[in-house]
Short mmCIF file of the C-alpha atoms (twelve columns), coordinates in Angstrom:
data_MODEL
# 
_entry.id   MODEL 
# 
loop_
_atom_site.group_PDB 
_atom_site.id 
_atom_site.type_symbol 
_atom_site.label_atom_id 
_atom_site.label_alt_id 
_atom_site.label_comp_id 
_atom_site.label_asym_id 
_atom_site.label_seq_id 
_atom_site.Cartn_x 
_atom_site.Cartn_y 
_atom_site.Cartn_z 
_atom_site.pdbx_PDB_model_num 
ATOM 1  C CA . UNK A 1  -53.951 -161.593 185.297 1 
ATOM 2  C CA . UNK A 2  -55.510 -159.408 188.016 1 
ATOM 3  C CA . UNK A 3  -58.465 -161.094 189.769 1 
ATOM 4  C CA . UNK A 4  -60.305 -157.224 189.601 1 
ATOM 5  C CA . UNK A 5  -63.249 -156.902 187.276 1 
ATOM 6  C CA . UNK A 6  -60.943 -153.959 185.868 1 
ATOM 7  C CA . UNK A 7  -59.009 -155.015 182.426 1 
ATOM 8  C CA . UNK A 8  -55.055 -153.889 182.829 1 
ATOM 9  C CA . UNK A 9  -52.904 -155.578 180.456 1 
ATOM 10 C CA . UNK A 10 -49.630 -156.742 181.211 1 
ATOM 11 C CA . UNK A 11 -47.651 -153.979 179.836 1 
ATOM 12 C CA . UNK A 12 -44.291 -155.579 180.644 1 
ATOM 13 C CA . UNK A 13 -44.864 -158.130 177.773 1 
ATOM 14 C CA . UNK A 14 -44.995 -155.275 175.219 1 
ATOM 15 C CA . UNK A 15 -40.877 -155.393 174.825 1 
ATOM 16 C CA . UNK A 16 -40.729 -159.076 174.036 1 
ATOM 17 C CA . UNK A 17 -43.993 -159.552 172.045 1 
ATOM 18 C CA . UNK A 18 -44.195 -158.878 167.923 1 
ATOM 19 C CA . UNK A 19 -47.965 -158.112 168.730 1 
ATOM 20 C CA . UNK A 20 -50.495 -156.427 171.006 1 
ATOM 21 C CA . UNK A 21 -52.941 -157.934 169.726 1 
ATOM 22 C CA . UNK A 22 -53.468 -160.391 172.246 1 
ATOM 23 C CA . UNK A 23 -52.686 -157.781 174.678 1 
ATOM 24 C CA . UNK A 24 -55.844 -155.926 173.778 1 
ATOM 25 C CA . UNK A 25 -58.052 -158.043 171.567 1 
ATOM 26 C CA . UNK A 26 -60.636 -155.810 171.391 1 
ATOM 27 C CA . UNK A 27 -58.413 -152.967 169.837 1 
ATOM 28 C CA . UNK A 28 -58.901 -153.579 165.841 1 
ATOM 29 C CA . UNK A 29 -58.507 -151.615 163.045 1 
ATOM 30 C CA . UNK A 30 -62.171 -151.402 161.797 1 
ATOM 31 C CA . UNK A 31 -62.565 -152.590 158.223 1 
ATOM 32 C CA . UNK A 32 -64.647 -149.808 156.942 1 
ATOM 33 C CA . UNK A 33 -61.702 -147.380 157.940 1 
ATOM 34 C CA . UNK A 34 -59.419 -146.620 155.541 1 
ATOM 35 C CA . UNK A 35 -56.019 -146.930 155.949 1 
ATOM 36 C CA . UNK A 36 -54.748 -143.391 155.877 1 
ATOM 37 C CA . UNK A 37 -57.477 -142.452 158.528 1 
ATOM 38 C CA . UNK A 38 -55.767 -145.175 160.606 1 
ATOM 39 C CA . UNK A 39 -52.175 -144.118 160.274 1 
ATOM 40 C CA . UNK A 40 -53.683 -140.360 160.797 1 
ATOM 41 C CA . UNK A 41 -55.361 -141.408 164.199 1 
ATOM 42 C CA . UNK A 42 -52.069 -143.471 165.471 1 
ATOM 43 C CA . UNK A 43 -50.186 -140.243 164.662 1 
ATOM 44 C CA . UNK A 44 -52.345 -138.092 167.016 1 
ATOM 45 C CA . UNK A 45 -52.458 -140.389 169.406 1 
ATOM 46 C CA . UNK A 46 -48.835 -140.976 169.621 1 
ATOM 47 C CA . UNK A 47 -48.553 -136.817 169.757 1 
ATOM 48 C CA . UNK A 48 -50.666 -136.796 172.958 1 
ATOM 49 C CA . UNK A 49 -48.533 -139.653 174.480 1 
ATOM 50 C CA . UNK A 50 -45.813 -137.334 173.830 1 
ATOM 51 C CA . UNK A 51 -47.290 -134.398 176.053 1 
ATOM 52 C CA . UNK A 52 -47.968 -137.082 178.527 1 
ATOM 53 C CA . UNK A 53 -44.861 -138.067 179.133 1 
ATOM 54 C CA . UNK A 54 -43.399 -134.473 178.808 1 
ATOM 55 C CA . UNK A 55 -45.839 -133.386 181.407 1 
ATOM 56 C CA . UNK A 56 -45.418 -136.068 183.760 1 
ATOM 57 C CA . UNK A 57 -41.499 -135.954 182.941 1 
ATOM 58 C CA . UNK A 58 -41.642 -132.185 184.054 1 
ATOM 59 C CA . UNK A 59 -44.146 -132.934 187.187 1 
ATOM 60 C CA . UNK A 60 -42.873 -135.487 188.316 1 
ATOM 61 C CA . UNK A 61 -46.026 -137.338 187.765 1 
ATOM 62 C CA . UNK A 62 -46.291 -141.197 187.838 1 
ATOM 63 C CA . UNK A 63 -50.325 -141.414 186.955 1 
ATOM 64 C CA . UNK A 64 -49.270 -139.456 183.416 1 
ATOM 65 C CA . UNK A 65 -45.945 -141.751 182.730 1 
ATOM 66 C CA . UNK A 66 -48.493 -144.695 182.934 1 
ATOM 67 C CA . UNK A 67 -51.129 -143.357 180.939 1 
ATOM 68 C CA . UNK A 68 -48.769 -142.639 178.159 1 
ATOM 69 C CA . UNK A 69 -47.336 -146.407 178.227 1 
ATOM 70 C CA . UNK A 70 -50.933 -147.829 178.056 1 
ATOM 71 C CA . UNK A 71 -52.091 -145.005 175.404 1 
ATOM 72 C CA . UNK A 72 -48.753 -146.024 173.568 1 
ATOM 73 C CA . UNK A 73 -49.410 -149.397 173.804 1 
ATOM 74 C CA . UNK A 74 -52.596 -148.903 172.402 1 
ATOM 75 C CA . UNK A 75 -51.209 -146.844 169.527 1 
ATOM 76 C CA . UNK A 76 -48.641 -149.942 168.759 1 
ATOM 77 C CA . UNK A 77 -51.442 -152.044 168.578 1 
ATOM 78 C CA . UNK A 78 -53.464 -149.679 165.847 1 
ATOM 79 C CA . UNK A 79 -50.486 -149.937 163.923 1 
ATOM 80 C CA . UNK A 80 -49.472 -153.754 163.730 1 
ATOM 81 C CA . UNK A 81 -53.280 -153.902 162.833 1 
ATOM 82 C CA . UNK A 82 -52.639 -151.466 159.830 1 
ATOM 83 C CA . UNK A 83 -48.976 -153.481 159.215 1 
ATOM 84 C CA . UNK A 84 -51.245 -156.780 159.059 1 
ATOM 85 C CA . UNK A 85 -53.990 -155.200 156.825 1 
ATOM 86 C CA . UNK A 86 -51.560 -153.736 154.326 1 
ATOM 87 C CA . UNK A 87 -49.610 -156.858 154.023 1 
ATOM 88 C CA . UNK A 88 -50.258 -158.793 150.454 1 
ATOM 89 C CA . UNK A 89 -53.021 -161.430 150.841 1 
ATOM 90 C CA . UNK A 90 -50.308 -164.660 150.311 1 
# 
């Protein structure tokens, strides 16, 4: 954990966790939003982490490459939030 006021997840736990949840608890799926709104958000989201890391692929640039692992971390966590909501009640 960093000791800055700044939150940074640990991005290197993303390969070997099933969740991101406890990555970034804040980040739910709102209940009031329906489910196809949800998947439609995570799909433009995960388009603009695909210019990132075309752009910083093609520059070169580092600060890009990172903000497209944390936005695509973020986007993994919208969706194991929909994958949990859609799931049968048991």
């Amino acid at each position: 954990m960093n000791t800055d006021q700044t939150f940074r997840p640990d991005l290197d736990k993303l390969s070997s966790s099933k969740t991101t949840t406890a990555i970034f608890p804040s980040f739910r799926l709102a209940s009031s939003l329906p489910i196809t709104c949800a998947h439609e958000h995570a799909s433009i989201l995960l388009g603009y982490i695909t210019h990132l890391v075309e752009q910083g692929d093609l520059e070169d640039d580092h600060k890009l490459l990172g903000a497209a692992t944390y936005l695509s971390a973020l986007a993994k966590t919208l969706l194991d939030d929909v994958e949990l909501t859609e799931l049968p009640a048991l």
